[in-house]
Biopython code that builds the backbone (N, CA, C, O; Angstrom):
import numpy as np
from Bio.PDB.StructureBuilder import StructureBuilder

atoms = [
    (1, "UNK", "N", (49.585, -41.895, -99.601)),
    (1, "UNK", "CA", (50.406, -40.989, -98.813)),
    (1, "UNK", "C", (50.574, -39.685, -99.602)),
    (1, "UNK", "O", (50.931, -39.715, -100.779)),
    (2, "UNK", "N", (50.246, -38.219, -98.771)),
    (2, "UNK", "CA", (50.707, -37.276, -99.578)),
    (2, "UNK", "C", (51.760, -36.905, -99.406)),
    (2, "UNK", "O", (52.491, -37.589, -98.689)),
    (3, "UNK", "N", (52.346, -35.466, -100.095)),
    (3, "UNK", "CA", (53.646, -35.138, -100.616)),
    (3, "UNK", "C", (53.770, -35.129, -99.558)),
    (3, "UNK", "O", (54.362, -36.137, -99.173)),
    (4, "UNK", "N", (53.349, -34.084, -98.360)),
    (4, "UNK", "CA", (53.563, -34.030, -96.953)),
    (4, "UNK", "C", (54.479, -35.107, -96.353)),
    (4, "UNK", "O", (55.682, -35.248, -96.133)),
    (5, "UNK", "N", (53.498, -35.702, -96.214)),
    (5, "UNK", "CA", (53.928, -37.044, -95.537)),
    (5, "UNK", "C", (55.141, -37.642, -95.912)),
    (5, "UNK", "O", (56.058, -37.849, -95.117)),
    (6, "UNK", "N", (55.166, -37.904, -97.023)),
    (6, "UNK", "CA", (56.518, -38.722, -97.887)),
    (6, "UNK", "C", (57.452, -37.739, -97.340)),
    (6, "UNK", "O", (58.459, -38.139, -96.756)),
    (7, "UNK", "N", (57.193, -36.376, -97.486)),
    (7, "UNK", "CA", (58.572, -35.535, -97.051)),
    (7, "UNK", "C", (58.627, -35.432, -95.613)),
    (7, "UNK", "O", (59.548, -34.715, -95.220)),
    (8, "UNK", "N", (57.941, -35.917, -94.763)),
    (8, "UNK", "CA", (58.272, -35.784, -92.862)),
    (8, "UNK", "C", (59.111, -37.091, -92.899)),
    (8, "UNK", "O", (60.207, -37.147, -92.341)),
    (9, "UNK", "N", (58.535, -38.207, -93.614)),
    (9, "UNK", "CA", (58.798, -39.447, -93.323)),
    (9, "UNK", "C", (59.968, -39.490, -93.739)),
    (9, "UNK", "O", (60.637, -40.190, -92.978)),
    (10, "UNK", "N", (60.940, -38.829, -95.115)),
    (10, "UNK", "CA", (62.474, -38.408, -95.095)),
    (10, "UNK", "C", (62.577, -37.745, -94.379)),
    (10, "UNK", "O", (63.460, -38.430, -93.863)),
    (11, "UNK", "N", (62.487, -36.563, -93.453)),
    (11, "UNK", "CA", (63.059, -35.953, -92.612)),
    (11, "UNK", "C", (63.321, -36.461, -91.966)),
    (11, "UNK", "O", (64.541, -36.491, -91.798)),
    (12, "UNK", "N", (62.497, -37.264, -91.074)),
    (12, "UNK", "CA", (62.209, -38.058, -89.625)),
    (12, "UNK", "C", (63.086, -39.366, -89.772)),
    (12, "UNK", "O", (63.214, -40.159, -88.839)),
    (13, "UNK", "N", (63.514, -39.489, -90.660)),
    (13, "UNK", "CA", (64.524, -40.852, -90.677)),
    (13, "UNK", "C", (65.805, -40.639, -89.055)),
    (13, "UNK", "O", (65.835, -41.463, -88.142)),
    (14, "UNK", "N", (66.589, -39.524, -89.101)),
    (14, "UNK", "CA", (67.135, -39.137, -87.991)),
    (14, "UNK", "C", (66.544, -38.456, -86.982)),
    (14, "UNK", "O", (66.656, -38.931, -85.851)),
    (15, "UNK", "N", (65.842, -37.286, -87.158)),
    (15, "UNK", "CA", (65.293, -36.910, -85.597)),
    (15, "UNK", "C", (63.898, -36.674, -86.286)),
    (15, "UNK", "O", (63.686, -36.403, -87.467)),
    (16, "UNK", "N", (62.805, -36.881, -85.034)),
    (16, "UNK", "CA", (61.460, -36.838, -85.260)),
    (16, "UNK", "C", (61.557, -35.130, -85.018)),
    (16, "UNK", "O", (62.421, -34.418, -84.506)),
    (17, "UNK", "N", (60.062, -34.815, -85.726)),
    (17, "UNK", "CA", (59.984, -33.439, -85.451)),
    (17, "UNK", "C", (58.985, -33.013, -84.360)),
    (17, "UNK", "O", (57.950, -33.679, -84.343)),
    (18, "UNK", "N", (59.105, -31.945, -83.368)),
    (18, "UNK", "CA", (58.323, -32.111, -82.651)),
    (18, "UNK", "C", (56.949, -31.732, -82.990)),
    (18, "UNK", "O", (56.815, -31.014, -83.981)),
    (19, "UNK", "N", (56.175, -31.996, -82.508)),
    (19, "UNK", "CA", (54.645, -32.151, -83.251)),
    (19, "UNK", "C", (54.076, -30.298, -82.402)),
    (19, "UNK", "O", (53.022, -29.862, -81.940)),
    (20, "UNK", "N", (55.006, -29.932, -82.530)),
    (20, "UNK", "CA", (54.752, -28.366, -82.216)),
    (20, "UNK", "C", (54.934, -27.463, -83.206)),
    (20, "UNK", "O", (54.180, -26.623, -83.696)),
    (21, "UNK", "N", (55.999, -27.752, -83.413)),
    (21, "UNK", "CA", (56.470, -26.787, -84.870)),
    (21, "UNK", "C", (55.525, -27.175, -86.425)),
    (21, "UNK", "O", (55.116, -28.118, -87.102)),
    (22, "UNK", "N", (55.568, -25.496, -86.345)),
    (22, "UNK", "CA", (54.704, -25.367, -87.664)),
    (22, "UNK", "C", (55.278, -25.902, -89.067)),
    (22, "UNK", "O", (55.960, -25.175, -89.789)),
    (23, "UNK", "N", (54.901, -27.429, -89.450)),
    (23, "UNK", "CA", (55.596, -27.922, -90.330)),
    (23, "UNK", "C", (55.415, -27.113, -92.114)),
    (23, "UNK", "O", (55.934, -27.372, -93.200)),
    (24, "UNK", "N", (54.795, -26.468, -91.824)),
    (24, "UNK", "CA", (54.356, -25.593, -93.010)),
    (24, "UNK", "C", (55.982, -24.220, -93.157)),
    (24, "UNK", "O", (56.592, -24.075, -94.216)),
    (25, "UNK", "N", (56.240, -23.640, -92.199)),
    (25, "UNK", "CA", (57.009, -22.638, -92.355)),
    (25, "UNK", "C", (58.803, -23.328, -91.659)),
    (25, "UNK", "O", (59.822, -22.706, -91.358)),
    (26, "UNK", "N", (58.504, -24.739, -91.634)),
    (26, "UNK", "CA", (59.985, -25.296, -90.899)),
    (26, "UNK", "C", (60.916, -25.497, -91.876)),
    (26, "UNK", "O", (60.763, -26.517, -92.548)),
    (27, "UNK", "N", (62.117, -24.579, -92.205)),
    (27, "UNK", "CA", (63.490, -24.588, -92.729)),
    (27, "UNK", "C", (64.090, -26.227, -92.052)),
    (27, "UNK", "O", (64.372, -26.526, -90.892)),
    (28, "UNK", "N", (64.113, -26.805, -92.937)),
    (28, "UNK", "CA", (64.480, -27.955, -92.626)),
    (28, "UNK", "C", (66.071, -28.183, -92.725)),
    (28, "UNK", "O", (66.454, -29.223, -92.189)),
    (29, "UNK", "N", (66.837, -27.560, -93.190)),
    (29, "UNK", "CA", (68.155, -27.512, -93.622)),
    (29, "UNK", "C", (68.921, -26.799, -92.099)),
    (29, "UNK", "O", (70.035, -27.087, -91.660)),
    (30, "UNK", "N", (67.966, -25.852, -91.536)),
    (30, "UNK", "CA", (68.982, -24.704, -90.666)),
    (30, "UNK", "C", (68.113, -25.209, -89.574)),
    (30, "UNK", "O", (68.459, -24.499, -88.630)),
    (31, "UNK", "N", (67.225, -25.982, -89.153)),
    (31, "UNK", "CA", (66.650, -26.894, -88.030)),
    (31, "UNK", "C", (67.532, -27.903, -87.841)),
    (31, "UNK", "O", (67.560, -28.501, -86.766)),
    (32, "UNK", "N", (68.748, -28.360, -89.341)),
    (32, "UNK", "CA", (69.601, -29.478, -88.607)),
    (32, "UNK", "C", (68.441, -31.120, -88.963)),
    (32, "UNK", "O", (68.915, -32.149, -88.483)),
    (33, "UNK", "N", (67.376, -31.249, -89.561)),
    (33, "UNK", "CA", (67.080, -32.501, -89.651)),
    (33, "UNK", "C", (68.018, -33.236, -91.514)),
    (33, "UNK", "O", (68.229, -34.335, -92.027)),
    (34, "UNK", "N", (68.172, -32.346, -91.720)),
    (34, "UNK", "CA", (69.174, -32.525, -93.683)),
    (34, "UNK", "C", (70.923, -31.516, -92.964)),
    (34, "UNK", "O", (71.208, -30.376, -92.597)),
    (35, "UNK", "N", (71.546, -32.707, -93.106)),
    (35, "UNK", "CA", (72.844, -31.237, -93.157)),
    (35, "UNK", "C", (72.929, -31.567, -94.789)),
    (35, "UNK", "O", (72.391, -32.312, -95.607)),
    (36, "UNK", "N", (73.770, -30.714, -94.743)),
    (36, "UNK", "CA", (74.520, -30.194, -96.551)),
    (36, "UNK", "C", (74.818, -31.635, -97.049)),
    (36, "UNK", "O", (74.128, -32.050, -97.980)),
    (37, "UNK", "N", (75.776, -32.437, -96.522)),
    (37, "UNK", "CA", (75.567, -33.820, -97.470)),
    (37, "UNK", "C", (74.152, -34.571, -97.573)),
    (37, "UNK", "O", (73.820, -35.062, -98.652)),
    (38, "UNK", "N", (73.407, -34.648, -96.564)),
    (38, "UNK", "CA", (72.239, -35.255, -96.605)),
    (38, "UNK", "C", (71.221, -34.973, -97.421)),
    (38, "UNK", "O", (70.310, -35.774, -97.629)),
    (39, "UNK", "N", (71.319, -33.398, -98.137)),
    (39, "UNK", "CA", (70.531, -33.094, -99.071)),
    (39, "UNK", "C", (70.368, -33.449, -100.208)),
    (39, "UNK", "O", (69.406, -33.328, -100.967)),
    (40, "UNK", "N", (71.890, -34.153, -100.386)),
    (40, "UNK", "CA", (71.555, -34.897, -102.026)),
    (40, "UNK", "C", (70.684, -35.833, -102.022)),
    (40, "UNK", "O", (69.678, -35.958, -102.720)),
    (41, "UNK", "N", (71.224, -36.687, -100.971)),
    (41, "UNK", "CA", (70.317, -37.924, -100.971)),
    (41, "UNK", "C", (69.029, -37.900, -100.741)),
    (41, "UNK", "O", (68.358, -38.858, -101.125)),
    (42, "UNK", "N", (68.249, -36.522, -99.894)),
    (42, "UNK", "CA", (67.028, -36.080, -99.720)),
    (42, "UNK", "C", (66.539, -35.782, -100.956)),
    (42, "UNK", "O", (65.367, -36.020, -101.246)),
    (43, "UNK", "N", (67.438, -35.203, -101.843)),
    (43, "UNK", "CA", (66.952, -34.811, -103.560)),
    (43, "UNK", "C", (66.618, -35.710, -103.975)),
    (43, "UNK", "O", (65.469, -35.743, -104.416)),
    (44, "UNK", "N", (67.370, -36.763, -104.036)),
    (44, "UNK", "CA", (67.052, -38.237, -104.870)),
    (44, "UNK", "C", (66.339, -38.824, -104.509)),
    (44, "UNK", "O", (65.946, -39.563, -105.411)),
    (45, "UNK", "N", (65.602, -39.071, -103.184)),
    (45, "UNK", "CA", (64.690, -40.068, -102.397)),
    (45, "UNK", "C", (63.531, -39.132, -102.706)),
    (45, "UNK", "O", (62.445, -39.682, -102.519)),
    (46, "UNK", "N", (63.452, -37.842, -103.138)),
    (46, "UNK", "CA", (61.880, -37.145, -103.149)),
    (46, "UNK", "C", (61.628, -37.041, -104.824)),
    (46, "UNK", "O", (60.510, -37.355, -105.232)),
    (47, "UNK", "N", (62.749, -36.565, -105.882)),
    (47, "UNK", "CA", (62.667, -37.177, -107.479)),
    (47, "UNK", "C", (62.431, -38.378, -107.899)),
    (47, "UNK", "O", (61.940, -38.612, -109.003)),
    (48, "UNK", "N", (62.917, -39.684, -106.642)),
    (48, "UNK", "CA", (62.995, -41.289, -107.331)),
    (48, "UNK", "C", (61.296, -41.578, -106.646)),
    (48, "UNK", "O", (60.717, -42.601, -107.012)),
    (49, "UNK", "N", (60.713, -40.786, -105.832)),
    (49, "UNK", "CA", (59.252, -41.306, -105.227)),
    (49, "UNK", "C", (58.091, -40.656, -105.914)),
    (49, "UNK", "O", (56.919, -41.019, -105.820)),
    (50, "UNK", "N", (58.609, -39.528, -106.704)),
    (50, "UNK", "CA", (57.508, -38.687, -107.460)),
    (50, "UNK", "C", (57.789, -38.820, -108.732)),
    (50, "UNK", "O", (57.150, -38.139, -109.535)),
    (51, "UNK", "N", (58.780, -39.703, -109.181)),
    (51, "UNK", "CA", (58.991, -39.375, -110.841)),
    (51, "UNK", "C", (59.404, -38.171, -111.360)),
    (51, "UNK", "O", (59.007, -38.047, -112.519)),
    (52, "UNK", "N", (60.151, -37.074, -110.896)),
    (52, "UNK", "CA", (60.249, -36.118, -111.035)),
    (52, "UNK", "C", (61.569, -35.480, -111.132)),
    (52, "UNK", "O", (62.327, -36.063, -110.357)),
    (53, "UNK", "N", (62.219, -34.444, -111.812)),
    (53, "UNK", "CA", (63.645, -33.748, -111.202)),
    (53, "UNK", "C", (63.499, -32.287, -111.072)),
    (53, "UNK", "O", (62.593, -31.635, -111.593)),
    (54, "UNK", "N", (64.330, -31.876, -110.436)),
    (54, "UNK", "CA", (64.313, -30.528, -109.952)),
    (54, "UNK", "C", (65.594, -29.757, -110.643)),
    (54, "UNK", "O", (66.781, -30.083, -110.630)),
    (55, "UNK", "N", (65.093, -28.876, -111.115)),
    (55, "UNK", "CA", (66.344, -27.659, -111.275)),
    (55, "UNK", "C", (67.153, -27.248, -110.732)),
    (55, "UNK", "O", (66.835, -27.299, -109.544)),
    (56, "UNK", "N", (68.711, -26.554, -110.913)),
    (56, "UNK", "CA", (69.277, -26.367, -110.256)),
    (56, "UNK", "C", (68.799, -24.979, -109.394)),
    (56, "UNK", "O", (69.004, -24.554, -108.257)),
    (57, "UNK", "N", (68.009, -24.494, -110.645)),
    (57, "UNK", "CA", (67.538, -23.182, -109.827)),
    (57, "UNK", "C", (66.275, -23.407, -108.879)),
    (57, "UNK", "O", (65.637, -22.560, -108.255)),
    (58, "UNK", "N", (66.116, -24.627, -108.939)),
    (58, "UNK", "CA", (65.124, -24.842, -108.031)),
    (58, "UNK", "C", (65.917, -24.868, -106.756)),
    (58, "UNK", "O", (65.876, -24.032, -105.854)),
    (59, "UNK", "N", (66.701, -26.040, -106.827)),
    (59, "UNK", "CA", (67.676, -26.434, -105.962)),
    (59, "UNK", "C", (68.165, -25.607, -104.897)),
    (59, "UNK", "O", (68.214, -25.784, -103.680)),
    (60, "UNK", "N", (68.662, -24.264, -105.954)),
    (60, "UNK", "CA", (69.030, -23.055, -105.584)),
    (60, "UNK", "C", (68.245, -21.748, -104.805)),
    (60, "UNK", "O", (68.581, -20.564, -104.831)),
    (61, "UNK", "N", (67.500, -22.150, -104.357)),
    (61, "UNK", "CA", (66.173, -21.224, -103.900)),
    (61, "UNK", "C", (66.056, -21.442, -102.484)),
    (61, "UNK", "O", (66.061, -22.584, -102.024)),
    (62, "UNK", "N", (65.940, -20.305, -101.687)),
    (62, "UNK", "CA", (65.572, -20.434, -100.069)),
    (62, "UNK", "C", (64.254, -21.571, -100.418)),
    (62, "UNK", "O", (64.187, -22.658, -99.844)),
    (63, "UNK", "N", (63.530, -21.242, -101.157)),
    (63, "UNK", "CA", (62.356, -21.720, -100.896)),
    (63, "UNK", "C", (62.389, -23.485, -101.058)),
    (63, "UNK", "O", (61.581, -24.327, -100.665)),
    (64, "UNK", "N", (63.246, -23.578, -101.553)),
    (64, "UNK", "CA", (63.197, -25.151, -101.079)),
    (64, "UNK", "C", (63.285, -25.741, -100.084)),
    (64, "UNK", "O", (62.635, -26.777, -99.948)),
    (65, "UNK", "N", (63.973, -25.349, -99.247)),
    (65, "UNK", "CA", (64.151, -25.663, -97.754)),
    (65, "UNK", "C", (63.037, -25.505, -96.845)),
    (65, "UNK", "O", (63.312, -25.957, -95.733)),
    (66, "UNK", "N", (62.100, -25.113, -96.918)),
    (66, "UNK", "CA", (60.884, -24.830, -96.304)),
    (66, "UNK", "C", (59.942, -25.763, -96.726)),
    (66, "UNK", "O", (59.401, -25.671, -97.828)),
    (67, "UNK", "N", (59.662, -26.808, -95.798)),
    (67, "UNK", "CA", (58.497, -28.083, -96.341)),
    (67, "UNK", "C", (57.586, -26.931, -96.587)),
    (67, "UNK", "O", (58.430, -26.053, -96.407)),
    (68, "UNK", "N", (56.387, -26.210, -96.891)),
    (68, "UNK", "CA", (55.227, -25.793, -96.799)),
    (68, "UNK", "C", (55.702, -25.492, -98.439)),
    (68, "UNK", "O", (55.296, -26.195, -99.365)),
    (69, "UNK", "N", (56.615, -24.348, -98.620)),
    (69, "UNK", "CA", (57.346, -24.413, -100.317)),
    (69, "UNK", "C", (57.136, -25.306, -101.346)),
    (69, "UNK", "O", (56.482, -25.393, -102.385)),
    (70, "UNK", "N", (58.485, -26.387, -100.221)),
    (70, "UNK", "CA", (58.531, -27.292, -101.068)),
    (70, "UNK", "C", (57.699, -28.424, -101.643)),
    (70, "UNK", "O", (58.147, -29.065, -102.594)),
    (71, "UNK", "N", (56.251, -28.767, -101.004)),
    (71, "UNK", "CA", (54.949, -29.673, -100.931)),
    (71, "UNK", "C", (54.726, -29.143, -102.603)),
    (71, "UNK", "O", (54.652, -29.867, -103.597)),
    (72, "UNK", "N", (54.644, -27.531, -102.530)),
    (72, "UNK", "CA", (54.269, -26.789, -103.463)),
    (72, "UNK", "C", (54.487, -26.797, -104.543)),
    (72, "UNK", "O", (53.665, -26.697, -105.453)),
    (73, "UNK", "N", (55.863, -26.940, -104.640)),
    (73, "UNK", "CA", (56.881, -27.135, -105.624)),
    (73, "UNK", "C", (57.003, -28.914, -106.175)),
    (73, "UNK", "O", (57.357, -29.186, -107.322)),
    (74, "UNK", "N", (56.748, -29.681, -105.440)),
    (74, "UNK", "CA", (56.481, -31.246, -106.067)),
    (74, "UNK", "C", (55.143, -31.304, -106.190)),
    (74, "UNK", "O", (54.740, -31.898, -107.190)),
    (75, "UNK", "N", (54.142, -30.746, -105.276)),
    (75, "UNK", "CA", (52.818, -30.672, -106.020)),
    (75, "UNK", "C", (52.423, -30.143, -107.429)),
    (75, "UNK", "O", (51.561, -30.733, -108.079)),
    (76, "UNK", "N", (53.107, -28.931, -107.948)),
    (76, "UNK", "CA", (53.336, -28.485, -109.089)),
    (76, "UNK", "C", (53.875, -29.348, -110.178)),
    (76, "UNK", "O", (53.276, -29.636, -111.214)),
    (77, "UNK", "N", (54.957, -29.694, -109.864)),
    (77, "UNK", "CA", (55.718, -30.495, -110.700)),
    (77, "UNK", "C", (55.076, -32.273, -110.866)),
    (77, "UNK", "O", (55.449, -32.798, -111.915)),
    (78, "UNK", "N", (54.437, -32.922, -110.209)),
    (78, "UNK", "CA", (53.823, -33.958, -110.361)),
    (78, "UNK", "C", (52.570, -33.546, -111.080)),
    (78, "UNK", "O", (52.508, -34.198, -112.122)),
    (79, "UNK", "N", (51.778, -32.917, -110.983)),
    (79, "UNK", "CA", (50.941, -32.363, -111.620)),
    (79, "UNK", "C", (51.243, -31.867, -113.221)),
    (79, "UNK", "O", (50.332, -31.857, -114.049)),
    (80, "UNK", "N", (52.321, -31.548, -113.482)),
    (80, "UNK", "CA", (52.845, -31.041, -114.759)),
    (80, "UNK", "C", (53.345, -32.190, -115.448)),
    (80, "UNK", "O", (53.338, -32.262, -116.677)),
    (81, "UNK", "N", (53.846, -33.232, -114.580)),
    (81, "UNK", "CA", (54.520, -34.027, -115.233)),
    (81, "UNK", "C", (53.328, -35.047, -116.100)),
    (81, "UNK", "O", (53.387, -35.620, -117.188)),
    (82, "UNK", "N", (52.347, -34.960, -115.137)),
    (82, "UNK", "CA", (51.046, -36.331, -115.220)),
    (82, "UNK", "C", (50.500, -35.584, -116.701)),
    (82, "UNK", "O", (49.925, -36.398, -117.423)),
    (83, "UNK", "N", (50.564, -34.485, -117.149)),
    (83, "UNK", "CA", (49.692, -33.616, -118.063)),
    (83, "UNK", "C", (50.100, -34.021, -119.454)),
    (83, "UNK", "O", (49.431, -34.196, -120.473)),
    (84, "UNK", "N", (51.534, -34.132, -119.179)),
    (84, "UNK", "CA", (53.001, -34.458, -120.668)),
    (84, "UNK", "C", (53.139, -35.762, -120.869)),
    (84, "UNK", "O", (53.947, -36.176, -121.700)),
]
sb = StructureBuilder()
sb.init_structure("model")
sb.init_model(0)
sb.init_chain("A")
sb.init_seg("    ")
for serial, (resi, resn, name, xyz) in enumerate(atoms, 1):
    if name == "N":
        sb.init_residue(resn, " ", resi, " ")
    sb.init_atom(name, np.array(xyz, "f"), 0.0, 1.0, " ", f" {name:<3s}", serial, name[0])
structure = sb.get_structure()
């Protein structure tokens, strides 16, 4: 399974997404599939499946909220981690 995937398959736990929207540029936070509490636990279910943690300034970034970003950003970071 790729990063993709692992991250629709947390989204989609409550509402499916419609297979219209461009999952590359979809704000997932202000679409309403993560509200504000749900994001922690979205943090922890995508760090505890990749081996990985995220910064706060990561955390802190529009660009996390955007699956197409964020693929980017755990693709990076799994990749960095496998190297160390």
């Amino acid at each position: 399974m790729n990063v993709q995937d692992v991250i629709l398959k947390l989204l989609q736990k409550k509402y499916t997404i419609d297979q219209n929207i461009d999952i590359e540029s979809l704000n997932y936070v202000e679409n309403g599939y993560v509200d504000s509490l749900g994001i922690i636990q979205f943090v922890v279910e995508l760090e505890e499946e990749f081996g990985i943690e995220f910064t706060d300034k990561e955390l802190s970034d529009p660009d996390f909220k955007i699956v197409g970003k964020l693929v980017k950003l755990i693709e990076s970071k799994v990749m960095n981690h496998e190297k160390s």
